[in-house]
KOLTI-908795 format. One line per field, with one value per residue (C-alpha): residue number from 1; residue in one letter; chain; x, y, z. Coordinates in Angstrom, 1 decimal. Last residue first. Layout:
residues N
num	NUM | ...
residu	a | ...
chaine	A | ...
px	X | ...
py	Y | ...
pz	Z | ...
//
This chain:
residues 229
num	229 | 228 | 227 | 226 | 225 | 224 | 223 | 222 | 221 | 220 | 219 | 218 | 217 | 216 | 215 | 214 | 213 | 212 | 211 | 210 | 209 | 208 | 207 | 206 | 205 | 204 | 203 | 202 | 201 | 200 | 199 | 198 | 197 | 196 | 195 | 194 | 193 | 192 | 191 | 190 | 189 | 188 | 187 | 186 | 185 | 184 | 183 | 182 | 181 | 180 | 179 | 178 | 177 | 176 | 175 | 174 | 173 | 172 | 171 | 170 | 169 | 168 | 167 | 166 | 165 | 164 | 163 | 162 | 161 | 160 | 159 | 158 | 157 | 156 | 155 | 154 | 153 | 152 | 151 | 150 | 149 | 148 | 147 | 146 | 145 | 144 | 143 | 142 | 141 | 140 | 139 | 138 | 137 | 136 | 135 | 134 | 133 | 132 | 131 | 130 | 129 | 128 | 127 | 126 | 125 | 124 | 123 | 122 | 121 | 120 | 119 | 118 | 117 | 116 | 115 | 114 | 113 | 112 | 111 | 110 | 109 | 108 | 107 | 106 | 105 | 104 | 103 | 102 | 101 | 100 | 99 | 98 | 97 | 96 | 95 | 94 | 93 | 92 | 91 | 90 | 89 | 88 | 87 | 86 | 85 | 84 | 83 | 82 | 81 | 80 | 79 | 78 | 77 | 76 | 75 | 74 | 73 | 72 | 71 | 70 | 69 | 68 | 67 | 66 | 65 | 64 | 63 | 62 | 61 | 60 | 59 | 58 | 57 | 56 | 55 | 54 | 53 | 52 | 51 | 50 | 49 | 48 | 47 | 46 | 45 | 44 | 43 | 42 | 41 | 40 | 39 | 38 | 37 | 36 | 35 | 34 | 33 | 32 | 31 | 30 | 29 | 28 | 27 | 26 | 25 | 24 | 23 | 22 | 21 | 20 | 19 | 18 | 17 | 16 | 15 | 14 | 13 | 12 | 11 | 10 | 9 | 8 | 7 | 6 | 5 | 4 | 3 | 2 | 1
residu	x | x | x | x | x | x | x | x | x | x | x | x | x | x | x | x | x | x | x | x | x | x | x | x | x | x | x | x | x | x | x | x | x | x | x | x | x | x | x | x | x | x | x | x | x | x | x | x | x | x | x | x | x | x | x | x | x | x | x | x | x | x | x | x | x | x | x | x | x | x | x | x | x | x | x | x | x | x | x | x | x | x | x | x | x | x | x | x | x | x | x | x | x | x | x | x | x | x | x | x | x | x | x | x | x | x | x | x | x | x | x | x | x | x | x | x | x | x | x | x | x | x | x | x | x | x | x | x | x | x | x | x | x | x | x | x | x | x | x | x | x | x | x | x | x | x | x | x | x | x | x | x | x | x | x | x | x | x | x | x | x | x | x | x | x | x | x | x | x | x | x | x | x | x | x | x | x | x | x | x | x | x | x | x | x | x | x | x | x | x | x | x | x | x | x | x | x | x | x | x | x | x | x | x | x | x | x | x | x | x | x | x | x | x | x | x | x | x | x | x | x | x | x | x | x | x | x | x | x
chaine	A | A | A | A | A | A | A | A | A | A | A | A | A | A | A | A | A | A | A | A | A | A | A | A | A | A | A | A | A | A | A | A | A | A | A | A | A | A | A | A | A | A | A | A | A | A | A | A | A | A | A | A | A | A | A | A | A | A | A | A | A | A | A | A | A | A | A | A | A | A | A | A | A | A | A | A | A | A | A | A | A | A | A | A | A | A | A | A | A | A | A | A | A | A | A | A | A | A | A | A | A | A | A | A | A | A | A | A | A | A | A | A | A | A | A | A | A | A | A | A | A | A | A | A | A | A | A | A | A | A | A | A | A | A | A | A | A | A | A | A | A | A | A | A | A | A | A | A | A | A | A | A | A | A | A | A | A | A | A | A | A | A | A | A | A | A | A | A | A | A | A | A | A | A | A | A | A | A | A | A | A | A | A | A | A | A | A | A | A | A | A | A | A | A | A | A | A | A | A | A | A | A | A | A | A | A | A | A | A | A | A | A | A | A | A | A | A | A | A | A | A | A | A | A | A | A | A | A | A
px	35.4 | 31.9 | 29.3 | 26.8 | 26.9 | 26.2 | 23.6 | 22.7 | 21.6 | 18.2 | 16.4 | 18.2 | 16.8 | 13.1 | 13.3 | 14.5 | 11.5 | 8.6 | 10.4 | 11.1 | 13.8 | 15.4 | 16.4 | 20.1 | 21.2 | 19.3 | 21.8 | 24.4 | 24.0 | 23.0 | 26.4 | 28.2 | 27.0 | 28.6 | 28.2 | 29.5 | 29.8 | 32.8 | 34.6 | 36.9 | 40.4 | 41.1 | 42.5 | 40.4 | 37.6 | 40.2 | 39.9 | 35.4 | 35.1 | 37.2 | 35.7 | 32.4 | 33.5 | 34.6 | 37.5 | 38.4 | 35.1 | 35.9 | 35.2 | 31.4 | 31.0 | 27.6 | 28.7 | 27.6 | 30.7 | 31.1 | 32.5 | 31.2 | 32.0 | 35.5 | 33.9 | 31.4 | 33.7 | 36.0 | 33.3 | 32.6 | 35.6 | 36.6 | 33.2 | 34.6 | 38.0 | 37.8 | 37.2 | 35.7 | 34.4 | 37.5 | 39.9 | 40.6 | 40.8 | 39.0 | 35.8 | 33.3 | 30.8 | 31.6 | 28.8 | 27.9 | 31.2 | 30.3 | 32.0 | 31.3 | 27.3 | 25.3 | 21.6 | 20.9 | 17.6 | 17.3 | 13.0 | 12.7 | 16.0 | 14.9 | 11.6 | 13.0 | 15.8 | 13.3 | 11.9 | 15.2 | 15.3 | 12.5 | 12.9 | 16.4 | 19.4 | 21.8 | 21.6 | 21.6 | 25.3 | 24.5 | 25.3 | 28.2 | 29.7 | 26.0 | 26.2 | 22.6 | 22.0 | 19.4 | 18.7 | 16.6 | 14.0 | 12.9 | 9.6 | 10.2 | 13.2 | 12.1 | 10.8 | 13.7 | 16.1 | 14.5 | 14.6 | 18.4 | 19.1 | 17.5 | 19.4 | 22.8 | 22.2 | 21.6 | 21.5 | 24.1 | 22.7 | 25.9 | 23.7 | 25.0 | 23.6 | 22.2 | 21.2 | 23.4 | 22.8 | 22.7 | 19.4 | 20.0 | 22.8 | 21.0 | 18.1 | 20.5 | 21.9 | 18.9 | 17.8 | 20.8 | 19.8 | 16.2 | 17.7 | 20.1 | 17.8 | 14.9 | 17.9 | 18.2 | 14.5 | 13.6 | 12.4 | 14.0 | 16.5 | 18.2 | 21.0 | 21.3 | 20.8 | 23.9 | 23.2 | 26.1 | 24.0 | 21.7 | 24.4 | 27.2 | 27.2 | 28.0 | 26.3 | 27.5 | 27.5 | 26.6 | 26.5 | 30.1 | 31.1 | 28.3 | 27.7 | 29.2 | 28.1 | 29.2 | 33.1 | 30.3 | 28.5 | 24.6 | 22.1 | 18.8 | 15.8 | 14.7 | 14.1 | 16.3 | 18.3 | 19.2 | 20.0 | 23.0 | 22.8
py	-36.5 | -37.3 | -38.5 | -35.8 | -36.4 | -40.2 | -38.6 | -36.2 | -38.4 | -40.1 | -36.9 | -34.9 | -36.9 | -36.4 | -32.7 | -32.7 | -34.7 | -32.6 | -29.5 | -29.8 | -28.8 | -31.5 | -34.8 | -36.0 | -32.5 | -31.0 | -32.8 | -32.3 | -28.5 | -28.9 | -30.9 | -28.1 | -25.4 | -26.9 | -29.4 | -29.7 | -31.6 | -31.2 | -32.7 | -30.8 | -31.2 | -27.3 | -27.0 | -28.3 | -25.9 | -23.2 | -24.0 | -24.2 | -21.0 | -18.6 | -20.6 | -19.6 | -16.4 | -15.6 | -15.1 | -18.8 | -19.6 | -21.3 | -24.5 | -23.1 | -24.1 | -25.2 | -25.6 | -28.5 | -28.2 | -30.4 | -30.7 | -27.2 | -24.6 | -23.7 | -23.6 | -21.2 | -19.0 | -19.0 | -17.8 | -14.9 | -14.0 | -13.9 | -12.3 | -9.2 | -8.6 | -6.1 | -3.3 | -0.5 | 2.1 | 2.7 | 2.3 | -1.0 | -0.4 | -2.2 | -1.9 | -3.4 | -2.1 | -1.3 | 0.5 | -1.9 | -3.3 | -7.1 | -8.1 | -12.4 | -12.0 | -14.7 | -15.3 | -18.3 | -20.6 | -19.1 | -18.5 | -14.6 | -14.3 | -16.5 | -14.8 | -11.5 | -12.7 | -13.8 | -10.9 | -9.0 | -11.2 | -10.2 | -6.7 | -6.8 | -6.7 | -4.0 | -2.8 | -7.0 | -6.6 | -3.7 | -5.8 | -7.6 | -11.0 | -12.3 | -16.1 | -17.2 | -21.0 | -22.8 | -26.2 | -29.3 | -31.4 | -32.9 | -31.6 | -28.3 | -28.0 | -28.5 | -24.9 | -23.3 | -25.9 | -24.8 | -21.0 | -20.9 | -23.2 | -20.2 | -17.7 | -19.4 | -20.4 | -16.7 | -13.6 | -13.5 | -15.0 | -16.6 | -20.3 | -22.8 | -26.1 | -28.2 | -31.6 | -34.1 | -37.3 | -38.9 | -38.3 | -34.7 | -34.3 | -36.2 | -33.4 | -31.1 | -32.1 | -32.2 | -29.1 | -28.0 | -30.2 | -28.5 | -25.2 | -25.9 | -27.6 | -24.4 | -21.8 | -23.8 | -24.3 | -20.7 | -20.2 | -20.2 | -23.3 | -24.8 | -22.7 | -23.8 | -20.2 | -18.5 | -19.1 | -17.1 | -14.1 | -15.6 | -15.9 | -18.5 | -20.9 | -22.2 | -24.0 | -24.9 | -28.8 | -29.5 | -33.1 | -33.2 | -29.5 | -29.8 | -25.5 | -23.2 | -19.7 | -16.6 | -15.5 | -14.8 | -12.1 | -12.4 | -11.0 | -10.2 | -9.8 | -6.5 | -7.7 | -5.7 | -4.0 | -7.3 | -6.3 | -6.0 | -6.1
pz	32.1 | 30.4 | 33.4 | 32.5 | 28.9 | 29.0 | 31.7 | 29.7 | 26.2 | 26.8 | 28.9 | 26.1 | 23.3 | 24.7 | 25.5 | 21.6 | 20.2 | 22.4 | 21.5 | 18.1 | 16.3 | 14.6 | 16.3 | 14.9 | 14.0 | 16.8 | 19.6 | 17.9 | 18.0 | 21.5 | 22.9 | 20.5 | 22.6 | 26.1 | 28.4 | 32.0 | 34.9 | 37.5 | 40.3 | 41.6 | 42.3 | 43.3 | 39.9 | 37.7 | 40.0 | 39.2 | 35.7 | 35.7 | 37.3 | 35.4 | 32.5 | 33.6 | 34.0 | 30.7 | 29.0 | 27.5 | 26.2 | 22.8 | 24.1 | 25.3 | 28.9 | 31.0 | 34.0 | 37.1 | 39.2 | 42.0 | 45.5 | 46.8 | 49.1 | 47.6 | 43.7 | 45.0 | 47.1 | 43.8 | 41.5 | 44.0 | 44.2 | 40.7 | 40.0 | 42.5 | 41.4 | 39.1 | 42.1 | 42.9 | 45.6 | 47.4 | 43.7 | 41.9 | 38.3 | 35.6 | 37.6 | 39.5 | 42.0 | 45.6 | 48.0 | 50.2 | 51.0 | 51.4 | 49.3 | 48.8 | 49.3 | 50.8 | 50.6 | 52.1 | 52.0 | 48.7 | 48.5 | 48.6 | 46.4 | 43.6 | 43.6 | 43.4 | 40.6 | 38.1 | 38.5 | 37.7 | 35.4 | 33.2 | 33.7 | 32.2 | 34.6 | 34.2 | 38.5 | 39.0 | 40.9 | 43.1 | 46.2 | 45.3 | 44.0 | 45.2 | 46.0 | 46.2 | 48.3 | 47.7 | 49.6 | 48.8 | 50.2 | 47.0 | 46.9 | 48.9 | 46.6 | 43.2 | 42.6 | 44.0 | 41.9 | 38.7 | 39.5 | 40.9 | 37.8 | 35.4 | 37.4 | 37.1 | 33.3 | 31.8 | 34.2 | 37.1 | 40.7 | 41.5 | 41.9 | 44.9 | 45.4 | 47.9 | 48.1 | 46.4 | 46.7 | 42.9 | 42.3 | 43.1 | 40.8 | 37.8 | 38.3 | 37.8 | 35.4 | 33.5 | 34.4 | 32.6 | 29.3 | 29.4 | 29.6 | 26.7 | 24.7 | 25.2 | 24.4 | 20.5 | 20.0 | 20.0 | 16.9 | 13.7 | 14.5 | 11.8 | 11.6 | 15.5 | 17.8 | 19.2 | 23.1 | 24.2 | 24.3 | 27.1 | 29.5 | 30.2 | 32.6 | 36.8 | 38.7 | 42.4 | 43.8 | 47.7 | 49.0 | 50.1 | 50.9 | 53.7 | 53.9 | 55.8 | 55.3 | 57.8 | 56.1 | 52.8 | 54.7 | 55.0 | 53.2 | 54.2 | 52.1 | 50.5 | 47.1 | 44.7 | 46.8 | 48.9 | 52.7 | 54.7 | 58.5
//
């Protein structure tokens, strides 16, 4: 039996997770760093609309039938959904599943997501992870105790367990994971959902930067957003 090193519970192997492809959807997004602020924005107005517009999403995904979905655990958009939809889902009668790519993945998290992470962990109804090698952490070059291929396969198990994508996806994105994520999804005919910077920039332009105004305009403009090709 593997267990988490950061919160003790049990984890699973990937090959044991089966989930109802049809009414499950994974998340996928950038980090905190990719959030370059509006020039407008001298608070933190810019990372609230993004959040807001994600929850949004995913709110719109469990209207719309869906009741599980699949977070990779990394820090940024797939910890923050992991937290939205663990406090939704005794309410909504939803499902969490965390996709670790492997065990020592969070060893650079900051103290505020590593807490984040604990509680997300404690309440995932599954807690999967795709290597299950308990001593591997990436690297450039694959050796016993090493390999580059461990987000790849951890993006890919999401994408294969789900039917949609809910990412949020800067254009100019083309090395990072989320993008890894969203083209094989493309490829694998799924479905997928995403907004990106931009959305939020125009978003601020027509409404400014506050709050109450912006959660407003978001709650008016995702699903238009949502249901984009």
């Amino acid at each position: 039996m593997l267990y988490s090193l950061n919160s003790g519970m049990s984890v699973c192997p990937a090959s044991e997770v089966t989930t109802d492809i049809r009414k499950t959807v994974c998340i996928s997004g950038h980090r905190d760093k990719s959030v370059v602020s509006h020039k407008k924005d001298n608070s933190d107005a810019t990372l609230f609309a993004v959040r807001k517009m994600l929850f949004c999403f995913i709110d719109i995904a469990v209207s719309r039938g869906f009741d599980t979905f699949i977070s990779g655990l990394a820090e940024g958009t797939d910890l923050h959904a992991a937290d939205y939809v663990r406090k939704l889902k005794y309410a909504k009668d939803l499902k969490l599943i965390g996709v670790m790519p492997f065990l020592k993945h969070s060893q650079r998290f900051s103290p505020v997501y590593m807490k984040m992470l604990e509680k997300v962990e404690k309440d995932a109804d599954i807690l999967t992870v795709t290597s299950d090698e308990a001593q591997i952490t990436y690297g450039k070059n694959k050796s016993v105790f090493s390999s580059p291929s461990l987000y790849r396969e951890r993006n890919y198990f999401m994408v294969d367990n789900s039917s949609e994508v809910i990412a949020f996806l800067n254009n100019d994105s083309f090395r990072s994971g989320t993008f890894q994520t969203v083209n094989y999804a493309e490829r694998k005919g799924k479905k997928i959902h995403r907004f990106g910077i931009s959305d939020i920039y125009n978003i601020i332009d027509n409404v400014g930067t506050d709050k109450e105004r912006l959660s407003e305009e978001i709650i008016c403009v995702s699903e238009y957003l949502y249901d984009i090709p």
